[in-house]
C-alpha positions in Angstrom: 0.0 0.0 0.0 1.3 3.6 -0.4 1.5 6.0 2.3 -2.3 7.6 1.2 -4.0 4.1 0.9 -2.1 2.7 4.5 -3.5 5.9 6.1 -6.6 5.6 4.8 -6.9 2.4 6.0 -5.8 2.7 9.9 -8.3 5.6 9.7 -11.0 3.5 8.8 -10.2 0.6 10.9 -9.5 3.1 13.9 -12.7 4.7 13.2 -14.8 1.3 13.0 -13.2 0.2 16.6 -13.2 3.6 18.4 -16.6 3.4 20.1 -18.8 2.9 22.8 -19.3 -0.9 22.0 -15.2 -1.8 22.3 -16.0 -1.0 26.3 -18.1 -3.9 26.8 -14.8 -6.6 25.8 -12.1 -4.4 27.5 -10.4 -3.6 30.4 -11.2 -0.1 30.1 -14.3 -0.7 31.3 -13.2 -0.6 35.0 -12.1 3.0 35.5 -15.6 4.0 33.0 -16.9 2.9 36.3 -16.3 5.6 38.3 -17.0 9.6 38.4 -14.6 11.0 40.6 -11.3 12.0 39.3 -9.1 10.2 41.7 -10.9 6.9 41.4 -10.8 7.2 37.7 -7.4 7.5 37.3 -6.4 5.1 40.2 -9.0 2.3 38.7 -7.1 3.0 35.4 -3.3 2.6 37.2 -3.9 -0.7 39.2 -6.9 -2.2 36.3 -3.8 -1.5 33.4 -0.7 -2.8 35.5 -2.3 -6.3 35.8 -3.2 -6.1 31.8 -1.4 -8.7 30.4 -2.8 -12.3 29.3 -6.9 -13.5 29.2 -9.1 -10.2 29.3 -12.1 -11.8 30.8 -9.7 -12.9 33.5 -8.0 -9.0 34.2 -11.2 -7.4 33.9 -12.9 -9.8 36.6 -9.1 -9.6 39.0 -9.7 -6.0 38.3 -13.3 -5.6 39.7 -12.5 -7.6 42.5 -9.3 -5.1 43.2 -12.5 -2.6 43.4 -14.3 -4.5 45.3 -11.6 -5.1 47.6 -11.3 -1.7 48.2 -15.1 -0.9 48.8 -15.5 0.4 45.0 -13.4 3.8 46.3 -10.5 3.4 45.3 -8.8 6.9 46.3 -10.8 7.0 49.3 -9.5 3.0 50.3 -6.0 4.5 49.1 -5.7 7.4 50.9 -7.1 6.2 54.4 -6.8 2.6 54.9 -5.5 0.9 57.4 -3.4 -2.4 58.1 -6.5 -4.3 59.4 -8.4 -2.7 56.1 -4.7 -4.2 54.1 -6.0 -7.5 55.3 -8.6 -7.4 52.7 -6.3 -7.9 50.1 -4.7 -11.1 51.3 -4.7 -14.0 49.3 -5.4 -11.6 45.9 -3.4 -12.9 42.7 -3.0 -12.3 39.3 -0.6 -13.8 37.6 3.2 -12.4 39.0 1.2 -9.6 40.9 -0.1 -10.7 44.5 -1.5 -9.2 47.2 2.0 -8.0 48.7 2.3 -5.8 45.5 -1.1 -4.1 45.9 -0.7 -3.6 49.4 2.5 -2.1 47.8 0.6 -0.4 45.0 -2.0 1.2 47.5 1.1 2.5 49.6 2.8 4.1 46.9 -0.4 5.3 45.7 -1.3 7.4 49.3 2.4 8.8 49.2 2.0 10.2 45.6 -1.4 11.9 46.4 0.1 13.1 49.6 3.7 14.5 48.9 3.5 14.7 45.1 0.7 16.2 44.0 -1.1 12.8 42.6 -0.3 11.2 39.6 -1.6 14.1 37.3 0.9 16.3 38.4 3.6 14.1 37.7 3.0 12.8 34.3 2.0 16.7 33.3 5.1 18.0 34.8 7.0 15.9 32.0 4.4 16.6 29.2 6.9 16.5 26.5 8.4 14.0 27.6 6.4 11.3 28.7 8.9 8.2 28.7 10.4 10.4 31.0 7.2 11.0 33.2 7.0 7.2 33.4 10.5 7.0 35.3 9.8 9.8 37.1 7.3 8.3 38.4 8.4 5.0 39.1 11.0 7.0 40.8 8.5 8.6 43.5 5.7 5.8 43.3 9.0 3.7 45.2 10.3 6.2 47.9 8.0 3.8 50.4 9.5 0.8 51.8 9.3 -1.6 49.4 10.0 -5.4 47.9 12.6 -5.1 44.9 10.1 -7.7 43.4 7.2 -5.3 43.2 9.6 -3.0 40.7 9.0 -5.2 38.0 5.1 -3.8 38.2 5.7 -0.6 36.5 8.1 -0.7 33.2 10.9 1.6 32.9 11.9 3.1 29.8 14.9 3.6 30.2 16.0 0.1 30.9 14.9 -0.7 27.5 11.1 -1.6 28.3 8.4 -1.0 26.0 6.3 -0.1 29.2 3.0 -1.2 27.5 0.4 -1.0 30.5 1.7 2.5 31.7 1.6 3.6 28.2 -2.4 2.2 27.8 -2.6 4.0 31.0 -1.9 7.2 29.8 -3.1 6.6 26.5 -6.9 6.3 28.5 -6.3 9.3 31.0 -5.1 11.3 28.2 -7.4 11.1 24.9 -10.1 13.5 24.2 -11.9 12.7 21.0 -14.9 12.3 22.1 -15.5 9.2 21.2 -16.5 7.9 24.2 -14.0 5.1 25.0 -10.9 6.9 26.0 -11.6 9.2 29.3 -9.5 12.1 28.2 -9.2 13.3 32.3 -5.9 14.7 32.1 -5.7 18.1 30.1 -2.4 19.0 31.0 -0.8 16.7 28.4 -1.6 16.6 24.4 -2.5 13.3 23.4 0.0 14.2 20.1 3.0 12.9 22.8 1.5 9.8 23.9 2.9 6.5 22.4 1.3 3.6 21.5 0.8 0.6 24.0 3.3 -2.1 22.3 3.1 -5.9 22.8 3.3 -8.8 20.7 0.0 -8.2 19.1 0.1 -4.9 18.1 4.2 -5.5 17.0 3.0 -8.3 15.2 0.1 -6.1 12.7 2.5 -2.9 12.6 5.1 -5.3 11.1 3.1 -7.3 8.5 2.0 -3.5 7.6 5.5 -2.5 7.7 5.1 0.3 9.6 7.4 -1.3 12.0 11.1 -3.3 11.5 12.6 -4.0 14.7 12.4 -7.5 16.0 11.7 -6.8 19.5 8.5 -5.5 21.3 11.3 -2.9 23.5 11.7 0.6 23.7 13.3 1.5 20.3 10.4 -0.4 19.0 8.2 2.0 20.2 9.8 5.0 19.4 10.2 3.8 15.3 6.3 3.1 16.0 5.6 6.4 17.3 7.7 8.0 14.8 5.4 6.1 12.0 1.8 6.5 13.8 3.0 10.6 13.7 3.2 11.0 10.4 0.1 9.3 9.9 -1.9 12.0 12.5 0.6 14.4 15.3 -2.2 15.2 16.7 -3.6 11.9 18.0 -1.1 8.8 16.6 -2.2 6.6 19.6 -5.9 6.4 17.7 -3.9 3.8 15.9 -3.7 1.7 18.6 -7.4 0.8 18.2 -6.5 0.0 14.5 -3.8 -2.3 15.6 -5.6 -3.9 18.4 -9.0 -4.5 16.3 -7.2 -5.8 12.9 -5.3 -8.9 15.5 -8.1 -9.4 18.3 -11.5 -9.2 16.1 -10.3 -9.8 12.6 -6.9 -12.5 13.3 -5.0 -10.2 10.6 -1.8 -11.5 11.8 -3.4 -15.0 12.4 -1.4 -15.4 15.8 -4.4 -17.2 17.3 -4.4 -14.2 19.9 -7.0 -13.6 22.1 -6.3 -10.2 23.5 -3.3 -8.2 24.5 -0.9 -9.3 26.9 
């Protein structure tokens, strides 16, 4: 395809998958739960870290996370105590258990408290989101802390592709009204977010050829972000519905993949 016909048709398939009906299979779903600002974008933080493997099974691991904390997350987050901490015992999915998220909620009561909240961070690196991300990782770690839970949020600058942070912001950030993504944060143009890389979406931007490294790691995302940007500046992580809807509904890379992971 030329450049004209390739745009042409990531803007159709972005179109066709950007809508309220994509809510119902995804784990987006969770922080569309809430109203509050806080709960929004903590639902969106702890629902997107465990976002990797089965959907059905991190969109139910993600409710009960809710539900663990009473369906207020900020309010659980900001005021709970050990005996509350109990609740979470004996939660798992996959590598993250319930010593990470009582981790999670620790770090999470320390960046609301002596940071300003995650907003502020990620918007005091605008232009620079990959840094944002190890910013924060930076400050969301000051608590006492397992080195095991580290693994939870991805780092840039060790090479990661950090896909969940990046679908993260990606939610928080978009305003297109489209009704899918939440578009909470203004402080932050959605033309510097980057797409959410895994071995789905790698695998459709390659057989496009709008991608040629090998690896699903951080280069791979910037030659992906670089592509996506000429396509639109303004919005190139639209594409990410494109990319997502072409493997999980229509199999265009015939991975037998169910979701993203």
């Amino acid at each position: 395809m030329t450049f004209d016909e390739l745009k042409s048709f990531l803007d159709e398939k972005s179109d066709l998958y950007n809508n309220p009906n994509f809510i119902e299979s995804d784990p987006i779903q969770i922080p569309h739960a809430f109203s509050l600002k806080e709960d929004i974008e903590i639902a969106a933080f702890l629902c997107a870290t465990i976002a990797w493997g089965n959907r059905k099974s991190v969109i139910a691991n993600s409710r009960k996370m809710m539900a663990l904390m009473g369906d207020s997350p900020y309010d659980f987050a900001m005021s709970h105590s050990e005996r509350d901490l109990e609740k979470c015992d004996g939660f798992v999915h996959r590598t993250f258990n319930s010593v990470d998220l009582r981790t999670f909620l620790a770090g999470l009561r320390h960046i609301y408290q002596n940071h300003g909240g995650m907003e502020a961070i990620f918007t005091a690196h605008a232009n620079d989101l990959q840094s944002g991300i190890v910013e924060f990782k930076k400050r969301f770690f000051e608590i006492p802390h397992q080195v095991r839970t580290q693994k939870h949020i991805s780092d840039p600058l060790q090479g990661s592709a950090a896909k969940r942070i990046h679908m993260m912001l990606r939610w928080l950030v978009r305003q297109d009204n489209k009704g899918v993504d939440l578009g909470i944060w203004k402080g932050i143009s959605p033309g510097s977010l980057s797409c959410p890389l895994d071995v789905h979406s790698g695998n459709i931007a390659r057989k496009l050829g709008i991608l040629s490294r090998k690896q699903n790691d951080a280069k791979a995302v910037l030659e992906l972000d670089t592509k996506l940007r000429q396509f639109d500046a303004n919005d190139p992580v639209k594409y990410d519905f494109a990319l997502f809807g072409l493997g999980v509904f229509e199999g265009f890379a015939n991975d037998g993949s169910e979701g993203k992971s």
